[in-house]
C-alpha positions as CSV (number, residue, x, y, z in Angstrom):
1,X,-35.0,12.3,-7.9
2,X,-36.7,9.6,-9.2
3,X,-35.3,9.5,-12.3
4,X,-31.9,9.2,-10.6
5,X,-32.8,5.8,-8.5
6,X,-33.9,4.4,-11.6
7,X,-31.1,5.4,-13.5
8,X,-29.1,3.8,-10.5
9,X,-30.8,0.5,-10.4
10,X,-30.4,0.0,-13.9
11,X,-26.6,0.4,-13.8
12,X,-24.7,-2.6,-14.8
13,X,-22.1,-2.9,-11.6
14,X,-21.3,-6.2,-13.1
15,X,-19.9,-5.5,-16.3
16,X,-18.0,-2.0,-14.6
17,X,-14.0,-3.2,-14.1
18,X,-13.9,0.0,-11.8
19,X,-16.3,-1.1,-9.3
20,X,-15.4,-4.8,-9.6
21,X,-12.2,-4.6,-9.3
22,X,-13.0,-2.6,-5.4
23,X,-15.1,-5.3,-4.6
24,X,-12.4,-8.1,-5.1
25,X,-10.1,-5.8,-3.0
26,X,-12.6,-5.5,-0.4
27,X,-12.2,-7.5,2.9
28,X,-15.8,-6.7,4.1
29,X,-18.2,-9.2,3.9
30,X,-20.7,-9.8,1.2
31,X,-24.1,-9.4,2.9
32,X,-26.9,-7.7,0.8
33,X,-27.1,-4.2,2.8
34,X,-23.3,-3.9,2.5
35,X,-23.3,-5.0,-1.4
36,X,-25.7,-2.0,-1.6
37,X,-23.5,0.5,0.3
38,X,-21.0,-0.1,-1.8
39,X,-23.0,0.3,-5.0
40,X,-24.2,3.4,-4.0
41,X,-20.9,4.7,-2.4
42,X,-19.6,3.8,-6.3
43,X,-22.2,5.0,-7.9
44,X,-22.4,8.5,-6.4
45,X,-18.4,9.3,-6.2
46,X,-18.1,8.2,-10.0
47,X,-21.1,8.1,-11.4
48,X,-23.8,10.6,-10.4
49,X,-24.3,12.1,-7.1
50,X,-27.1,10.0,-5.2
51,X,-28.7,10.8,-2.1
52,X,-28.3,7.3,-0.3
53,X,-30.8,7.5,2.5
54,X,-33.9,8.3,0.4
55,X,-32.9,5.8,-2.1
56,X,-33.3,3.4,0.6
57,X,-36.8,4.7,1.5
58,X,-37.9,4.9,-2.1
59,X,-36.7,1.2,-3.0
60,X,-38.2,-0.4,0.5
61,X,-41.4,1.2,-0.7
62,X,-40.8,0.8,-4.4
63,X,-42.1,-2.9,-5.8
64,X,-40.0,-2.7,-8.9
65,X,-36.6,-2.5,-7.2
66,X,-34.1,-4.6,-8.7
67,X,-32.4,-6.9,-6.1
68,X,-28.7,-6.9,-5.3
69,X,-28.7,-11.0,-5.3
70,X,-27.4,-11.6,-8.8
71,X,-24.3,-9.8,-7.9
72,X,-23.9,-12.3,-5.0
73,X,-24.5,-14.7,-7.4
74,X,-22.1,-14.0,-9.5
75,X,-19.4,-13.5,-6.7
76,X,-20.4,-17.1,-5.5
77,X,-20.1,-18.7,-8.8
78,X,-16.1,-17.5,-8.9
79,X,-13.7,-20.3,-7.8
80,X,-10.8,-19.3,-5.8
81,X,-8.2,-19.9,-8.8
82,X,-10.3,-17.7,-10.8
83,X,-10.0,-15.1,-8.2
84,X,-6.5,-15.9,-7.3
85,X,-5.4,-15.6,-11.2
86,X,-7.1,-12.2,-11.6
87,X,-5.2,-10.7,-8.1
88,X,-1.7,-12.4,-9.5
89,X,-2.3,-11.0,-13.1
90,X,-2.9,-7.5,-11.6
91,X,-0.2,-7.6,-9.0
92,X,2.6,-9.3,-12.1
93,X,1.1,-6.1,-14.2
94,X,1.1,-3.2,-11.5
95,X,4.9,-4.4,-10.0
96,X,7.4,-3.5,-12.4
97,X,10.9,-3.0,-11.1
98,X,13.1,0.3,-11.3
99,X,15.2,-0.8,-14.7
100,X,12.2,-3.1,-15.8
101,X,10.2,0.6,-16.1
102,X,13.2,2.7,-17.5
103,X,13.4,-0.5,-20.9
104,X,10.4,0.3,-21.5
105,X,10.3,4.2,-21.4
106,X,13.6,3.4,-23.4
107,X,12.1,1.5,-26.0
108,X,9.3,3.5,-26.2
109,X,6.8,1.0,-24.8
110,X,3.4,2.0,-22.6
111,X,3.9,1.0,-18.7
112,X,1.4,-0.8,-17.7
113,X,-0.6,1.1,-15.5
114,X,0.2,4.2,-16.2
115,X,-1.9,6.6,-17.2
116,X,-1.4,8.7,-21.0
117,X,-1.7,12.2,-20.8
118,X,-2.7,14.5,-23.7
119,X,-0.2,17.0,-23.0
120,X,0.7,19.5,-26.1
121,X,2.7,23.0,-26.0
122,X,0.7,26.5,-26.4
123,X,3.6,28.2,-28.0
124,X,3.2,31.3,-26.2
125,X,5.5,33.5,-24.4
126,X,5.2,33.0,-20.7
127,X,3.5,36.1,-19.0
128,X,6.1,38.5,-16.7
129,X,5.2,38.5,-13.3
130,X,2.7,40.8,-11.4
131,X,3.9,40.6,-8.1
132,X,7.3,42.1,-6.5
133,X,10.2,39.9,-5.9
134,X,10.1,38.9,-2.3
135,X,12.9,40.2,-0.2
136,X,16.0,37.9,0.8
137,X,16.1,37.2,4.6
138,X,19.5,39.1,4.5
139,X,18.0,41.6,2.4
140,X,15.3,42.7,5.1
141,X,18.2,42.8,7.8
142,X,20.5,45.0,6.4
143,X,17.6,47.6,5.1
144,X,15.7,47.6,8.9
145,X,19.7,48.6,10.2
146,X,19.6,51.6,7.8
């Protein structure tokens, strides 16, 4: 289990887009314990599972815990036009119109956004059915009347 709080604390949060970009969307505030939730909320949905509680035992009696203030840093060190230019560039990217979507399928551009599938044919006969064809509503009343 220890291996897993290690492997925790020594994941880069900073340099993840995922996780950053959840943390610019977030209208919580930025206090240490709730900068932690959130790390290990992130961590153990996407990540690896993490049991959250006894991380927090093992790091409040670990010495060699690595703090959560040089996120906060960070954060702080963002102006507000940084912030605002990221949140415009995303919403500009993500908000294509109905015919602005349909040009680009139509000249066989990517859409932003969207994600590529690796989809390919099998080239196999579909299998025949194993089950009986369900009877019609109208079929079942004129049978019972029989």
């Amino acid at each position: 289990m220890e291996d897993v709080f290690l492997r925790f604390d020594s994941y880069d949060f900073e340099v993840d887009p995922r996780f950053q970009d959840g943390l610019n969307r977030s209208s919580c505030s930025r206090d240490e314990t709730k900068l932690l939730d959130m790390k290990l909320f992130y961590y153990n949905r996407f990540v690896e599972p993490i049991d959250q509680t006894k991380y927090k035992q093992w790091s409040s009696s670990s010495p060699h815990v690595k703090t959560v203030d040089c996120c906060l840093e960070q954060l702080d060190r963002r102006t507000d036009s940084e912030i605002r230019k990221s949140q415009t560039a995303e919403t500009e990217a993500t908000q294509l119109s109905f015919v602005e979507v349909m040009r680009l399928v139509q000249e066989g551009k990517e859409v932003p956004g969207a994600i590529k599938l690796d989809i390919k044919p099998s080239n196999q006969s579909p299998t025949p059915s194993q089950m009986e064809r369900m009877l019609k509503p109208w079929e079942t009343a004129s049978s019972s009347s029989k």
